[in-house]
C-alpha positions as CSV (number, residue, x, y, z in Angstrom):
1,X,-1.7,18.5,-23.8
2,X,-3.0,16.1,-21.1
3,X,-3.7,17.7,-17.8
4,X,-5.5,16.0,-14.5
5,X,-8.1,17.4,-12.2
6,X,-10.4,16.3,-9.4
7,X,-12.4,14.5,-12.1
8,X,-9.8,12.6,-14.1
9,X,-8.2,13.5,-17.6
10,X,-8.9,16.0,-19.8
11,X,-6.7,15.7,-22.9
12,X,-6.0,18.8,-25.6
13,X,-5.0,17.8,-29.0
14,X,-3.1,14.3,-29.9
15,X,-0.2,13.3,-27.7
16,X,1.6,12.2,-30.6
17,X,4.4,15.2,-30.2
18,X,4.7,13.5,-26.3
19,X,5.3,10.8,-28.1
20,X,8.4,11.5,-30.5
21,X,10.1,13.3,-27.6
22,X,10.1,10.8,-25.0
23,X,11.0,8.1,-27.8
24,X,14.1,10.7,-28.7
25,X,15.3,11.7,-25.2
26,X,13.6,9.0,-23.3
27,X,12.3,11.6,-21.1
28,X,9.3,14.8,-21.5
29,X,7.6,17.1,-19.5
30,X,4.1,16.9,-19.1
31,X,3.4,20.7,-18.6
32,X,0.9,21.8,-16.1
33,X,-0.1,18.3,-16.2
34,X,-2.4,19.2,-12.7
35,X,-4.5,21.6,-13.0
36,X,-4.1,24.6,-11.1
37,X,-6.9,24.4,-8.9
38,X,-6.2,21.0,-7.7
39,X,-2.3,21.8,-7.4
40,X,-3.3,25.2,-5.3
41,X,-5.2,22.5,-2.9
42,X,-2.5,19.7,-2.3
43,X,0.0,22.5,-1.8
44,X,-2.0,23.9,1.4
45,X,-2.4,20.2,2.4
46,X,1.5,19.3,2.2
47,X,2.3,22.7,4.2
48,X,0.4,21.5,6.9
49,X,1.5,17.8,7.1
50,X,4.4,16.8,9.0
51,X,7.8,14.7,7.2
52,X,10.4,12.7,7.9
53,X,13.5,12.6,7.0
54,X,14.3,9.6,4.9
55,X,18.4,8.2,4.0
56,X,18.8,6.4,0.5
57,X,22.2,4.5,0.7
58,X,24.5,5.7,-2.0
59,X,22.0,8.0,-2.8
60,X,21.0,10.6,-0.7
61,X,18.7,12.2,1.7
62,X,15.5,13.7,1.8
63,X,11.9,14.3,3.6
64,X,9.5,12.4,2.9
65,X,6.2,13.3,3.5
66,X,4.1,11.8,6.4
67,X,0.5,12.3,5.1
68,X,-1.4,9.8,3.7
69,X,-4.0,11.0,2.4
70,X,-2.5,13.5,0.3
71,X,-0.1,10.9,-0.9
72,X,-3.2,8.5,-1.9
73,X,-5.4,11.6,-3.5
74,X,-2.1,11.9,-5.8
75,X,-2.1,8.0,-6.4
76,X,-5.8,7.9,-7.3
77,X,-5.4,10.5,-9.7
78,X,-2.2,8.4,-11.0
79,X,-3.7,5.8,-11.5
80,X,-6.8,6.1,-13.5
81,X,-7.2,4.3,-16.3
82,X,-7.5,6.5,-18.8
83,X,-3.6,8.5,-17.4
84,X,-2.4,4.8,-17.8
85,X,-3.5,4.5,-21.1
86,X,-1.8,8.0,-22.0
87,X,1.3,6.8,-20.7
88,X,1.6,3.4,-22.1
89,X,1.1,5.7,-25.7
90,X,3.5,8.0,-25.0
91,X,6.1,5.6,-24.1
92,X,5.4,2.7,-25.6
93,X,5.4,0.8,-22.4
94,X,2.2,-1.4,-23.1
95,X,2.7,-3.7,-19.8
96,X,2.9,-1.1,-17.0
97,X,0.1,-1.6,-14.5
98,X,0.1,0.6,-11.5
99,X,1.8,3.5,-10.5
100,X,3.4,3.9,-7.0
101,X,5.3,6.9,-5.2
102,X,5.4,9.3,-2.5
103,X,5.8,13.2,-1.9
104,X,9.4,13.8,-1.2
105,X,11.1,17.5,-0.5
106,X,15.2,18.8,-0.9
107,X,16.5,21.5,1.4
108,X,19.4,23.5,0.1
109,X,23.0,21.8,0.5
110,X,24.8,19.0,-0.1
111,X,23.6,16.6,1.8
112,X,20.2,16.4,0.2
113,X,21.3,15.8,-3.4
114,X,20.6,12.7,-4.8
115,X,23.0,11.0,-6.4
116,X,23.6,8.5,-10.1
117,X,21.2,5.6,-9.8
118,X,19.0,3.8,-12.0
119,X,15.8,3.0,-9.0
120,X,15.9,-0.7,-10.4
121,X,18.6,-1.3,-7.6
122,X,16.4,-0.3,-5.0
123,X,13.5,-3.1,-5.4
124,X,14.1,-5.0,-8.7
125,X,11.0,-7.0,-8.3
126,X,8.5,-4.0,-8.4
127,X,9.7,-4.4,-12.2
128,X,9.9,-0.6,-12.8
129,X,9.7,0.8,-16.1
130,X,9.2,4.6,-16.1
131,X,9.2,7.4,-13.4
132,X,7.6,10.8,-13.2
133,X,8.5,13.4,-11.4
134,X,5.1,16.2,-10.2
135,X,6.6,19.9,-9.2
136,X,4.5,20.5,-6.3
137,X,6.8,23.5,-4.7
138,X,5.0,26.3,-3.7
139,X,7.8,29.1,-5.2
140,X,10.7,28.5,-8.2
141,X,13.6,26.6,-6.7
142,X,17.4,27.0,-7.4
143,X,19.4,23.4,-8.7
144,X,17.7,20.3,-8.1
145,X,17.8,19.9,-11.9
146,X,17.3,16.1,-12.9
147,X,20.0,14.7,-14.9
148,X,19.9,11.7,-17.3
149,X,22.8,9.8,-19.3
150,X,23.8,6.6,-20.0
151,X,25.0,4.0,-17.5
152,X,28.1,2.8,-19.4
153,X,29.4,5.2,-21.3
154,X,28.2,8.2,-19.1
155,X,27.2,10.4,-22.2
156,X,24.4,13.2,-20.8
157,X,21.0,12.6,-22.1
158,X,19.2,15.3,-20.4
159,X,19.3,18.2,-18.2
160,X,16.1,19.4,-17.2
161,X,14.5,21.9,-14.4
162,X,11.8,21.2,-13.5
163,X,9.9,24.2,-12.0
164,X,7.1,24.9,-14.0
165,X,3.8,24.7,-10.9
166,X,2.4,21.0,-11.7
167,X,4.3,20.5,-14.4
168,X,5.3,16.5,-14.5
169,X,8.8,15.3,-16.0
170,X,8.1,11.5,-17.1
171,X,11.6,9.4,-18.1
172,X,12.5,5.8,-18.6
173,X,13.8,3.8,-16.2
174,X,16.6,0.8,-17.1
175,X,19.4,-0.6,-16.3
176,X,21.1,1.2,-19.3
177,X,20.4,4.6,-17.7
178,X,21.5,6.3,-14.8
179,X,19.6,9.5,-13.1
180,X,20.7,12.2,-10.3
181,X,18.8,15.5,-8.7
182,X,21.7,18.3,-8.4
183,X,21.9,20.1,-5.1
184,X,18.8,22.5,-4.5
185,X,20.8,26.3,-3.6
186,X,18.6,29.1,-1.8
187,X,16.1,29.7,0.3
188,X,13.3,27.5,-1.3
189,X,12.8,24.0,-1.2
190,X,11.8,21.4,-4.1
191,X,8.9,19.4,-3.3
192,X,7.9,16.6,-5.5
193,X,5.7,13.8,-6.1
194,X,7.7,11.0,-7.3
195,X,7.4,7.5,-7.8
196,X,7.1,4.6,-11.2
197,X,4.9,3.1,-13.6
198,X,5.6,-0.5,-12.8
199,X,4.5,-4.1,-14.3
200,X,3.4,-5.6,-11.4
201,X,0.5,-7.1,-13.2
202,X,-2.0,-6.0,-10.1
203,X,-3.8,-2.2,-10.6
204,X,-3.4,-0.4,-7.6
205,X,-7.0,-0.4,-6.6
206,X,-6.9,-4.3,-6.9
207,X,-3.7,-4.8,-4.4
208,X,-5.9,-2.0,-2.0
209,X,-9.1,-4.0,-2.1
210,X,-6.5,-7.3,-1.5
211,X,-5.1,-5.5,1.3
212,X,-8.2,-4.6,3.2
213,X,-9.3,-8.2,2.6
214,X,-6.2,-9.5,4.1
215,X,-6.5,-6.9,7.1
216,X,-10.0,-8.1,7.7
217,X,-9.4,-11.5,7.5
218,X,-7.0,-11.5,10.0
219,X,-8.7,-9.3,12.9
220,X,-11.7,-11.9,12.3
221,X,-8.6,-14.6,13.0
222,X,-8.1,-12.4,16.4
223,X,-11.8,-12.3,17.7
C-alpha cells in the first residue's frame, strides 16, 4: 500500500485499511514497504559492514551495526516528509517529528532475546511515540517473533513474525504497553532496522544541519 525507493514514496490505493488496523491492534505491517531493488542493495552493504555487540540492561543483547552510511541512507528514506505524513495518518500521531534508529541483528540462543520493555525507559526525553521494525535479513529466520500486550494486566495484544523481505512492522509505543523479540532458533540470523517516530519538535535534517554548524563552529574556536 505504501512502499519506499531510492526516490521517496510511492503509495497504492488509500491507507485507510493501515489505518483501522493499527487503531485496533495498535500495531500493522507495512508489507514490502522497501522496494526490492533498494532492499537487495542495503542487504550487500550490511554483509560487508562490521558490528558490535551492544548490552541493553534488563533487556538483552544484540549487534548493532557499525556502518554509518547505510544506517543514514535508511534514516533519509525515514524521514521524508511525505513517509511522515503517512505515518502521522495511519496512527493518528499528528506531533511526531523525526524518526531515529539503527540496524540491529539476533544470533540464535538465549542470550540475544530481548526481553518486556516499553523503550520509554530507555531515554524518556526523546518523547517516543511509535516504533517500526524493517526486515532486512537476507533468508526467513526462526523465533524472534515481536510480542505486544499490555503493561498492567499482561493480556497479549499481538504476536507477529516478521519475515516478509522489507516488510516493516509499525506499533505504538507507551507506557501502557510492554514489547519483547522471542529467541531467534537456527542457523539464520534476524537483521533489522529499528528505531521511533518521536516528538522532539526538530526534523532530523534540521538537528544534522545544527550539528554540523556546532562542529564548525567549534574547530574555527580551535584555529
Amino acid at each position: 500500500m505504501l512502499q519506499l525507493n531510492r526516490n521517496g514514496l510511492v503509495l497504492h490505493g488509500q491507507l485507510d485499511v493501515l489505518r483501522e488496523r493499527f487503531m485496533t491492534n495498535q500495531c500493522v505491517v507495512l508489507e514490502k514497504l522497501l522496494e526490492p531493488v533498494l532492499l537487495e542493495k542495503l542487504q550487500r552493504q550490511i554483509e560487508q559492514a562490521p558490528w558490535r555487540c551492544t548490552t541493553y540492561n534488563n533487556v538483552g543483547t544484540e549487534f548493532t551495526l557499525d556502518d554509518p552510511v547505510t544506517v543514514h541512507i535508511l534514516l533519509f528514506l525515514l524521514n521524508r516528509a511525505e513517509f511522515l505524513n503517512a505515518i502521522r495518518f495511519i496512527t493518528g500521531c499528528e506531533e511526531i517529528s523525526d524518526f531515529l534508529g539503527r540496524v540491529y541483528r539476533l544470533a540464535a540462543g538465549p542470550q540475544s532475546q530481548l526481553s518486556w520493555h516499553t523503550d520509554i525507559d530507555f531515554e524518556p526525553h526523546e518523547q517516543r511515540h511509535l516504533a517500526l521494525s524493517i526486515n532486512l535479513s537476507t533468508d526467513v529466520y526462526g523465533g524472534g517473533a515481536f510480542e505486544l500486550r499490555d503493561r498492567q494486566t499482561k493480556a497479549p495484544l499481538a504476536q507477529i513474525t516478521n519475515t516478509g523481505f522489507g516488510d516493516a512492522l509499525l506499533f505504538r509505543v507507551s507506557n501502557n504497553l510492554e514489547h519483547r523479540v522471542t529467541e531467534v532458533v537456527g542457523k539464520v540470523t534476524k537483521t533489522a532496522c529499528a528505531g521511533w517516530f518521536r516528538a522532539t519538535g526538530v526534523s532530523l535534517f534540521e538537528d544534522l544541519v545544527r550539528q554540523s554548524a556546532n562542529t564548525s563552529m567549534a574547530q574555527s574556536g580551535q584555529r
